[in-house]
N, C-alpha and C positions, 0 to 999 in steps of 0.2 A: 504494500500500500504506500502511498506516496501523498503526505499530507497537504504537498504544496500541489497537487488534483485537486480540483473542486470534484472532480467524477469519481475518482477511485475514495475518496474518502467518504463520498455521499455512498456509494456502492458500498463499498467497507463498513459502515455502518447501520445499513440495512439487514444486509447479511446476519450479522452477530445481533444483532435484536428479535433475529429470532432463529439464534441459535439456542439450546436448550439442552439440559442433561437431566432427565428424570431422577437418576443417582445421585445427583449434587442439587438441584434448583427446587426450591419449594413454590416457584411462581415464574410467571412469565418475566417480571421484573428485574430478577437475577441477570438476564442475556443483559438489559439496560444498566444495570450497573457494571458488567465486565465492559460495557461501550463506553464509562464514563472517559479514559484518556482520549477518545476524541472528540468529546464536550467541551464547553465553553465550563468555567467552574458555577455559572452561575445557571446554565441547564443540568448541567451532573448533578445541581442539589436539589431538584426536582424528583431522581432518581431514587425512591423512598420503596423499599420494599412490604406490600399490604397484606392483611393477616392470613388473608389467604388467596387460591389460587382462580383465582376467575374463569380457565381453563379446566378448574377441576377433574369434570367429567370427559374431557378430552387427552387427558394424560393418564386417565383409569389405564387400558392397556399399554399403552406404551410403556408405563411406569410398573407393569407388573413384568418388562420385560428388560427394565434397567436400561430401555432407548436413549438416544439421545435424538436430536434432530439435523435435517443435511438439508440447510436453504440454498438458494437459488436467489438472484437477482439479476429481471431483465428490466429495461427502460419501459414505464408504461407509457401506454398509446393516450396520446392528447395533449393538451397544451398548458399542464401544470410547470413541466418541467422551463426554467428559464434563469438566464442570467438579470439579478436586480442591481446594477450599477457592477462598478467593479469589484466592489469587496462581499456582495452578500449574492446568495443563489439559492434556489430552490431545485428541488431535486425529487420527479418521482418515478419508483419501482413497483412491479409488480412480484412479490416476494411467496416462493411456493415450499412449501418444504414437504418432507417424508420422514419417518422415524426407523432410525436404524437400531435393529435390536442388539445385545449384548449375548443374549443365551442362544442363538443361530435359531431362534422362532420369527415366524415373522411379527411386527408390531404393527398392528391396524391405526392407519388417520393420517393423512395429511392434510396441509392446509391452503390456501392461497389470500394474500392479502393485497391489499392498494397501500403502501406508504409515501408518506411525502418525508424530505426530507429539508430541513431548512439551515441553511451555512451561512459564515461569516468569515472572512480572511483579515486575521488577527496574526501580526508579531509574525508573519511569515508563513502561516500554515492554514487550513481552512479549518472552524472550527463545528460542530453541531450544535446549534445554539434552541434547536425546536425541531419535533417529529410528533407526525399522527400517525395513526393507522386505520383500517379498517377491513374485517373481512369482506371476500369477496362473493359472490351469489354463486351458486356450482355453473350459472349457465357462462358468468365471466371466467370464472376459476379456469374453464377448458381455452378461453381462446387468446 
């Protein structure tokens, strides 16, 4: 990764937000606070891990099989994605992931999401200073 990219670092950052280890993460939150070094310090303190898992019911199997998770980030289609001046950009991916088991079973769920990604080029490097997300409907998820 390469921080002075507004692209590889907005990519890089996608990625690892929903990257996920059933064995070590008690919540989706967990992948946002390993993202915190390529925050800004004052989005990384947003980064607050919640009592529980909002995904719950979607890491039941995976997490009976000690999965972790294998995202994917391609450019999504539209016109979010844009340079705002020269130091801030916005950035959006269409982020899919599968769950790789541990015990060679297979682990049922993948996902697909919309993320935006919002940077700022600070002191040399590009920073994440803001991200949404949202799933995606199974009839987008496919295309």
């Amino acid at each position: 990764m390469d921080r002075t990219d507004v692209d590889s670092t907005a990519r890089t950052a996608a990625i690892l937000l929903h990257s996920w280890d059933t064995a070590l993460d008690r919540t989706e939150t967990a992948a946002a606070i390993r993202a915190k070094p390529l925050m800004s310090d004052e989005w990384a303190a947003h980064q607050v891990e919640p009592e529980r898992n909002s995904s719950q019911g979607a890491w039941l199997d995976p997490a009976s099989h000690r999965a972790y998770s294998r995202a994917q980030a391609v450019p999504a289609i539209g016109d979010v994605t844009r340079d705002v001046g020269q130091d801030m950009a916005v950035r959006a991916y269409k982020v899919t992931w599968r769950w790789a088991s541990r015990d060679g079973e297979p682990a049922e769920g993948t996902g697909t999401r919309h993320v935006t990604i919002y940077l700022e080029h600070r002191s040399g490097a590009w920073e994440v200073v803001g991200h949404q997300s949202h799933d995606l409907p199974a009839g987008e998820a496919a295309s």
